[in-house]
C-alpha positions in Angstrom: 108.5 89.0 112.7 109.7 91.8 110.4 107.3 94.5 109.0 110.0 93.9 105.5 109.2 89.8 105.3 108.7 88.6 102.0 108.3 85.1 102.7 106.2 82.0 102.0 103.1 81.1 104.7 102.4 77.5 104.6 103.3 77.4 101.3 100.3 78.9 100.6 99.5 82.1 99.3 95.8 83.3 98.9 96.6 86.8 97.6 99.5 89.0 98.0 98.2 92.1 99.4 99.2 95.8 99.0 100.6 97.9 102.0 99.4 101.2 101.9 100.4 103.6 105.2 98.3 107.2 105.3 100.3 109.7 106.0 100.6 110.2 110.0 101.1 106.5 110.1 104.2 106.9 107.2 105.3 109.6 109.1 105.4 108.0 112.5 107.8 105.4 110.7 110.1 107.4 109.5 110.6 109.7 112.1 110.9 107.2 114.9 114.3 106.8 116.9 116.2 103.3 116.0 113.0 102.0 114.1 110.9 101.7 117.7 108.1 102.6 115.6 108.7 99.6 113.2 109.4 97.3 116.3 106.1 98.2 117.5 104.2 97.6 114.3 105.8 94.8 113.3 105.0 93.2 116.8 101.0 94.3 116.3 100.7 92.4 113.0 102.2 89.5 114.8 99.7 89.7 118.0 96.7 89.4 115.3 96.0 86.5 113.7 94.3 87.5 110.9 97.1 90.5 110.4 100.2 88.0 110.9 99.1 85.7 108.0 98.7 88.7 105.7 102.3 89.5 106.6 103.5 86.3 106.5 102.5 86.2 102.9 104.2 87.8 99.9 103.2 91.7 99.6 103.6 95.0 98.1 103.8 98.2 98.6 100.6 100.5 97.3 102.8 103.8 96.6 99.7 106.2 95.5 100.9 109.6 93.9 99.4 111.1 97.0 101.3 108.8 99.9 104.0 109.9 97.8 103.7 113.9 97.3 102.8 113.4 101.3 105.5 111.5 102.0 108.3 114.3 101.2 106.1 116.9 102.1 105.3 118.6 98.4 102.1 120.5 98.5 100.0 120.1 95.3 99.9 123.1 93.0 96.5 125.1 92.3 95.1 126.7 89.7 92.3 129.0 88.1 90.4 126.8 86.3 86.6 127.4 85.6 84.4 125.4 83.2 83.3 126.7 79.8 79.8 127.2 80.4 78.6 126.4 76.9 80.9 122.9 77.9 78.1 122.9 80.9 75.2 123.3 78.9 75.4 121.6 75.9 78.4 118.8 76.2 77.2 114.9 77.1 78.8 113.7 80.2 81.8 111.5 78.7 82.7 114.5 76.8 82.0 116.9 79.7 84.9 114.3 81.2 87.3 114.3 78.8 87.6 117.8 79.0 88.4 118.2 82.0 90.6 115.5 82.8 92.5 116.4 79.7 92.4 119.9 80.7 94.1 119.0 84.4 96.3 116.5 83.0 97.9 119.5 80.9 98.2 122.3 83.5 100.2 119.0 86.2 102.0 117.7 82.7 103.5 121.3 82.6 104.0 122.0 86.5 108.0 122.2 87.0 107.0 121.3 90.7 105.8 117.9 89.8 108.9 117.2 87.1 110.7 113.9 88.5 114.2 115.6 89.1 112.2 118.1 91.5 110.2 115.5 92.8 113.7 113.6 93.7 115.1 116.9 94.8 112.5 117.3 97.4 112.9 114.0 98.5 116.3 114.3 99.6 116.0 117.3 101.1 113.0 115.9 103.3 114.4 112.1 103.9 118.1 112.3 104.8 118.1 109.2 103.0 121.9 108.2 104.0 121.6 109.8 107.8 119.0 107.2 109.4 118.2 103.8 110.6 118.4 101.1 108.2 114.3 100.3 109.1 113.9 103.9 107.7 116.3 103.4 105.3 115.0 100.5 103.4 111.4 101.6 104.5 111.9 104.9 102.4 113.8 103.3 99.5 110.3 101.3 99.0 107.7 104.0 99.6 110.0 106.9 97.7 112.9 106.2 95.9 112.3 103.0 94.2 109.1 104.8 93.0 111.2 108.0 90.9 112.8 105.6 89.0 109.8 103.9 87.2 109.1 104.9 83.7 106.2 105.9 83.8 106.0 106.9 87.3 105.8 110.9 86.2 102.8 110.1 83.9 100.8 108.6 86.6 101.1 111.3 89.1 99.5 113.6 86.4 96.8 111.1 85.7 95.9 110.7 88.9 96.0 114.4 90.1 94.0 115.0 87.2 91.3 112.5 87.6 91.8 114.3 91.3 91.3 118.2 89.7 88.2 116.5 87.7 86.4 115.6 90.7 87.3 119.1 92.7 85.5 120.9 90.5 82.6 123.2 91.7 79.4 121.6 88.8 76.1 122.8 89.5 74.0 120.8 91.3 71.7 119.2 88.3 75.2 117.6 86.7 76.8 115.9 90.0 74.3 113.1 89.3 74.7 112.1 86.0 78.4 112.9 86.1 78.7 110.1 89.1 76.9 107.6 87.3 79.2 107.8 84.6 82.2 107.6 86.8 80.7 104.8 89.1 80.3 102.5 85.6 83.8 102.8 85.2 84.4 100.7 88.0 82.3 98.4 87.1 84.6 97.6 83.5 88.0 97.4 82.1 88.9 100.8 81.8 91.5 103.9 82.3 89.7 105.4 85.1 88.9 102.4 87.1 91.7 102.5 89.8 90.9 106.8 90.6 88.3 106.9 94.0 85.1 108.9 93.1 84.9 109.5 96.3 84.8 112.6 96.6 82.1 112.7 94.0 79.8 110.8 96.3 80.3 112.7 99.3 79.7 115.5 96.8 76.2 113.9 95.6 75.2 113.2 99.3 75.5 116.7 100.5 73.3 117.8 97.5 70.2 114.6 98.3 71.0 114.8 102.6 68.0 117.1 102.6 65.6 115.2 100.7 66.6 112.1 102.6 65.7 114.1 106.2 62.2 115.4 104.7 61.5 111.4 103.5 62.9 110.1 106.2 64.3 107.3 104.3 67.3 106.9 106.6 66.4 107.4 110.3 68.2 111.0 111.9 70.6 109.3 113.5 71.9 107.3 110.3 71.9 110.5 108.2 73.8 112.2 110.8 76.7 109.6 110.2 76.9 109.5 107.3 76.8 113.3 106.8 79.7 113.1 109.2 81.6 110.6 107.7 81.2 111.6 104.1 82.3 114.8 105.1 85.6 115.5 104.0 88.6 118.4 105.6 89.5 120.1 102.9 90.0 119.8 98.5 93.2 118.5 99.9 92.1 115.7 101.9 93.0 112.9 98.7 94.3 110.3 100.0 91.3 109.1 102.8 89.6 109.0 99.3 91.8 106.8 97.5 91.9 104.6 100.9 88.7 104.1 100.9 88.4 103.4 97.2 91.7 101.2 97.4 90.2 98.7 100.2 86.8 98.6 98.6 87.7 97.6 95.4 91.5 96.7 95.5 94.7 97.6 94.1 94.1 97.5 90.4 96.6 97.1 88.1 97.8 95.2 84.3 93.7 94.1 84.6 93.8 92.7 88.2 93.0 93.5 91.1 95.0 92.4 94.4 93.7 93.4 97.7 95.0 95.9 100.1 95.9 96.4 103.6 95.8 100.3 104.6 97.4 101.5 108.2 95.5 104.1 109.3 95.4 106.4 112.4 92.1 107.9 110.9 88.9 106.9 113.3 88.1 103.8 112.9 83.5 104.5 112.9 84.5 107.2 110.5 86.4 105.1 107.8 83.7 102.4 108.7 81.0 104.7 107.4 82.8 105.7 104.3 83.3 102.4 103.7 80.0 101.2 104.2 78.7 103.7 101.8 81.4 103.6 99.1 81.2 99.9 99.2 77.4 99.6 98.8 76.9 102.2 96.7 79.7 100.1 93.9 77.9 97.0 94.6 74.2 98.8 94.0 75.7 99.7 90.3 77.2 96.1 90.3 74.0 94.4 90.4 72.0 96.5 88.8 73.6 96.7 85.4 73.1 94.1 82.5 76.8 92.7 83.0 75.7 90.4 79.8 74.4 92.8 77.5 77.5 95.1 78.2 79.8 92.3 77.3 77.9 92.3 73.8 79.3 95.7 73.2 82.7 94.4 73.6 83.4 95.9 77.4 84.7 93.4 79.5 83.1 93.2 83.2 85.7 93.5 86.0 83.1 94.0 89.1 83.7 89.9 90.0 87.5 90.7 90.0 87.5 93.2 93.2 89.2 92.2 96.6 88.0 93.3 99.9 90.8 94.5 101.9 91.6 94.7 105.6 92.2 98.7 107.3 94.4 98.4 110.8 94.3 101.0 112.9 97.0 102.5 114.5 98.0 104.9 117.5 100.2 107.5 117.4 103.4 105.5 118.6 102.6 102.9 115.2 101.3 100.2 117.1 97.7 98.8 115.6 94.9 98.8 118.6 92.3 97.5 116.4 91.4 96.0 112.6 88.7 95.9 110.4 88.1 93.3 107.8 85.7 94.9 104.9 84.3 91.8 103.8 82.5 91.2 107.2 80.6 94.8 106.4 77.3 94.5 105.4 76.0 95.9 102.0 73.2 98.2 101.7 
């Protein structure tokens, strides 16, 4: 079976699901001698039954801005950047948004690293697209070059980075809150910022209630110490284990659909369970407890009954998958 099989499974297809590889996995593919890496993969999704029907079917390739800017090695830019304070003080939350989206959408708009003829630049230099196996060949014309030439393919790095540079921001403690509210109703309707993670807002809104939680004790010690671990994240530059998680929770959204996704991993696999588990619930918690009907009075169109559960594998170094999670057999809390 081939890891590049776009065929029919019974004549049946349930869903066509989106491939998206994190980047030690992506790199063990492309860096591996004569494609052994692909071999090895490709023979894992055939030894699972559950992973060999989801390859058998038609699928896609989930090519994130950040599997991309990963995948030929381009750092993201930084910059000073602090909040008017008056913004802060006085501003209402949608408007405390706006601002700051717009705000990084302009300083990524006008960064000459993030141009598409650098962007293709770099990826020559990193790929060696003409030197390698025909595995890596094809494999990189999906996951990079086929990428640079959509239209609007420089627009949505920029979104997303900004939607990224809204959540890194330092907002004092009373704001986190509200502002993850907001951001959490988003996923629950038809709207621009539904396919960003805001995950890192609610590892951000954990760290502020883990205290309260330990003096309550309304998760027993050992629970909060999970979580606290897995909500944890490296560094501002850990992006995309947030747009995994986000990505197999809710699904690849796009055109007002969602299709599920299948992420490769080499992430540990009770760590990306917990972030799941909480990310998952905590979307279903604002699912259920909003007034889908009286929303759709105000002309906003519910989407929350249109998410797909993905599936993570989890992969060793060498690319072979040692073990598989299906999110739909998590329970909700």
């Amino acid at each position: 079976m081939a890891l590049f099989c776009y065929t029919w499974y019974q004549q049946v297809i349930i869903y066509m699901y989106h491939y998206l590889f994190d980047t030690n996995v992506y790199r063990c593919l492309v860096q591996s001698e004569d494609g052994v890496a692909f071999e090895r993969l490709a023979h894992s999704l055939g030894s699972i039954p559950i992973l060999d029907e989801i390859s058998r079917n038609e699928h896609a390739y989930t090519i994130s801005p950040f599997t991309f800017l990963e995948g030929i090695g381009r750092q993201l830019p930084k910059f000073d950047f602090d909040i008017p304070k008056d913004l802060v003080k006085d501003a209402t939350i949608p408007d405390l948004v706006d601002h700051i989206y717009k705000a990084g959408f302009s300083l990524y708009n006008n960064c000459e690293s993030l141009t598409r003829s650098s962007l293709m630049a770099r990826a020559l230099e990193q790929t060696g697209f003409n030197e390698k196996n025909h595995l890596v060949t094809e494999f990189e014309k999906h996951c990079i070059y086929d990428p640079l030439q959509y239209t609007n393919f420089e627009s949505h790095v920029h979104e997303t980075l900004a939607f990224d540079f809204l959540c890194k921001q330092p907002y004092p403690k009373r704001i986190v809150l509200p502002l993850l509210n907001y951001l959490m109703i988003t996923n629950l309707y038809s709207n621009p910022l539904t396919p960003f993670s805001k995950f890192r807002l609610l590892a951000l809104h954990w760290r502020s209630i883990e205290d309260q939680y330990k003096k309550e004790n309304l998760f027993d010690p050992q629970t909060i110490i999970s979580f606290s671990k897995s909500l944890k994240l490296k560094t501002t530059g850990d992006t995309l284990d947030c747009e995994l998680i986000h990505l197999v929770c809710l699904g690849k959204y796009s055109l007002g659909e969602f299709q599920p996704v299948l992420a490769f991993t080499s992430e540990n696999k009770q760590n990306i369970t917990n972030r799941i588990l909480a990310y998952r619930s905590l979307n279903n918690v604002f699912a259920t407890s909003h007034d889908v009907d009286s929303i759709k009075g105000l002309g906003r169109t519910p989407i929350c009954h249109m998410w797909k559960d993905g599936v993570v594998a989890f992969c060793n170094e060498d690319g072979s998958i040692y073990d598989y999670l299906v999110v739909a057999e998590l329970p909700l809390y």
